[in-house]
N, C-alpha and C positions, 0 to 999 in steps of 0.2 A: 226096178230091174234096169230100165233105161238108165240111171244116175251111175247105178254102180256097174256096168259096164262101160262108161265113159270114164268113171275114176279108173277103172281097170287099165284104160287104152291109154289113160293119158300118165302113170304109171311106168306103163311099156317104152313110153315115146320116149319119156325121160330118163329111163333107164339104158336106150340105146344112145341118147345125143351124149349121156354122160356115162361111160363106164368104167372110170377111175372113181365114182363115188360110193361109196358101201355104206350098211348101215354104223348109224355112228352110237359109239360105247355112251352108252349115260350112265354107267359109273362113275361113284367118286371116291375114292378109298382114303383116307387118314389110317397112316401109321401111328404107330408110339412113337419114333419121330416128334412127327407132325405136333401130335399133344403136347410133348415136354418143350418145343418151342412153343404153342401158344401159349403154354402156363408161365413159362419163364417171361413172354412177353407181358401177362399180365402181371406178374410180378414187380417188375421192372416200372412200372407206376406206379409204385408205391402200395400197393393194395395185398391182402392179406391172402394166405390160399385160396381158391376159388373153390366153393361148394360144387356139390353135384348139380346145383341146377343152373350154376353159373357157368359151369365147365360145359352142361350140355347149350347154352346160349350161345359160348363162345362158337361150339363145335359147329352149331347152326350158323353164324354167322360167317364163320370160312368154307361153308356148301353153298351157301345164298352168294360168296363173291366169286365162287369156283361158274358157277351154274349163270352168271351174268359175264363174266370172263370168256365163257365158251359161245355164249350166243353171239357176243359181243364180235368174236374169231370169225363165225356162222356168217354174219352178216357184214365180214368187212371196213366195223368200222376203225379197226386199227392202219387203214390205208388212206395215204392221202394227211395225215395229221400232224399238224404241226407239232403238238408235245408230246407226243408217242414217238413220232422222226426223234426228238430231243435225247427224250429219255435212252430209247434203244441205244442212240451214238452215245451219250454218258457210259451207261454199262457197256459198250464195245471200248470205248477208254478207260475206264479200268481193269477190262482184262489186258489190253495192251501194257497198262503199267504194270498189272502183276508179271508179265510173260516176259517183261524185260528188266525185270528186277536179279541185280546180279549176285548169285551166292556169297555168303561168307568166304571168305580167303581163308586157306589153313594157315599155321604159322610158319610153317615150311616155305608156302608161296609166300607166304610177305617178307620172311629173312632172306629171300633169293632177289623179290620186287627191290629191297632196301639197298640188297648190296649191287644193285643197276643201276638203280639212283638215288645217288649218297647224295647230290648236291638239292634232289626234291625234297628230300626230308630233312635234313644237317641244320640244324638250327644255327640263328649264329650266336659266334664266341662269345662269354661274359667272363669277368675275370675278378678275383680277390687280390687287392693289393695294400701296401703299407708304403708312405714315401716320408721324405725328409728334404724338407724345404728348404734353401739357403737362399738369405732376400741378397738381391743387387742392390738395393735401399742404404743395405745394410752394411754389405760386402763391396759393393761397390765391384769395380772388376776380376775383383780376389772371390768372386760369387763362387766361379765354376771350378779355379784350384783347391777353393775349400772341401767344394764337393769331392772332388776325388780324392783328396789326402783321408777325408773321414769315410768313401767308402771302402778303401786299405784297409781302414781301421775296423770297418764295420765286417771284413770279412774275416778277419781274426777275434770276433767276437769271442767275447768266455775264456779266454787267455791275460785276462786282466784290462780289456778296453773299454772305456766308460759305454753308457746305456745308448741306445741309436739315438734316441729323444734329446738328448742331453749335449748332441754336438751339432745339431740344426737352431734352426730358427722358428720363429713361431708362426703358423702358416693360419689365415683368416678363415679357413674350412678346417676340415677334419682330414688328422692325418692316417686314417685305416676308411678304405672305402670296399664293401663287398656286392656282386653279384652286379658288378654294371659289365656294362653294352660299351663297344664302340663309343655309340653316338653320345653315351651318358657322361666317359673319358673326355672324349673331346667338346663336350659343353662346358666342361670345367677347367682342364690344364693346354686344351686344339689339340687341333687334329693330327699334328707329328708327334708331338706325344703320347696318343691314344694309338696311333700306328705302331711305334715303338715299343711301347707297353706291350702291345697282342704278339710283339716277336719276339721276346726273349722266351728263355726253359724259366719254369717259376721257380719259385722256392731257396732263391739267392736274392741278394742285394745284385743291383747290376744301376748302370748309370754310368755320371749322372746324364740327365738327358735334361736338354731345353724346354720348358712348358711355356704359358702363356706367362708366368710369375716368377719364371729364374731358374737355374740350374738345380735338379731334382734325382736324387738318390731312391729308388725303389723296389721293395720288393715282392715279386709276384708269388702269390700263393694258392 
């Protein structure tokens, strides 16, 4: 009698120094939820449906780490811990990264985003062209009248004037060059040339213009 009115008293005592503490829920509930993730976890090992008495193993083994998990709370020891500190800040940075993950754009806002800044997205120019080489080697100072007497001729093409090929010289590269750059121009004929190229309208002969190789007839296309 003496014991258990001292269990009684001391009960009371701690019931009054602590009166935010109630009794605590020892339930543990699993959903369907709950199941079709652990099954899927086991699945995902490579291993085969899980029988009934595989399933009830599993199910006992996520009540054994719920039921060590809550003592674990009970007693505190999640405070003060280095890899627990760790962990929690890990999962607080990933929801940060999901919370400032920014929407998909419609295409509404990116034709409005494009046409503000034309020069952030504008690729740069590359150009198709065809030229016609006349050597000073060759021509000697008569390079650059040559040029432009044949590119007269070259713009009344198809009225009986011979072929463009056939009133040049024979140039040590190739005379039709497609889909270059600036810098690809001017690695081969410099850079005034490559400048001049990217200002004409295409789809004419125009010229001739000076390259690194001599007075040059071309046409942009």
């Amino acid at each position: 009698m003496h014991f258990a009115l001292v269990g009684l008293a001391l009960f009371w005592v701690f019931s009054l120094l602590n009166p935010d503490v109630g009794p605590r829920d020892l339930r543990i509930e699993l959903t369907e939820g709950d199941l079709r993730q652990m099954t899927a976890t086991w699945l995902a090992q490579g291993r085969a449906a899980p029988t009934r008495e595989e399933l009830r193993s599993i199910v006992d083994q996520r009540v054994r780490e719920e039921v060590f998990y809550r003592e674990a709370l009970a007693l505190g020891l999640d405070e003060e811990d280095t890899i627990v500190r760790r962990r929690l800040a890990q999962k607080m940075e990933f929801l940060a990264e999901e919370a400032a993950v920014v929407p998909e754009p419609t295409e509404a806002e990116l034709l409005a985003w494009y046409g503000d800044h034309p020069e952030g997205v504008a690729l740069p120019g590359r150009v198709t062209f065809s030229h016609l080489y006349f050597s000073p080697d060759r021509r000697g100072s008569n390079a650059r009248d040559d040029a432009a007497r044949a590119l007269v001729g070259l713009t009344r093409n198809g009225a009986g004037e011979p072929e463009p090929r056939t009133v040049a010289d024979p140039f040590m590269f190739q005379d039709h060059y497609g889909d270059r750059s600036l810098e690809d121009v001017a690695s081969i004929f410099g850079r005034s040339f490559g400048q001049a190229l990217f200002g004409v309208a295409p789809g004419a002969w125009s010229g001739p213009i000076e390259s690194g190789y001599g007075p040059t007839p071309f046409s942009g296309c």
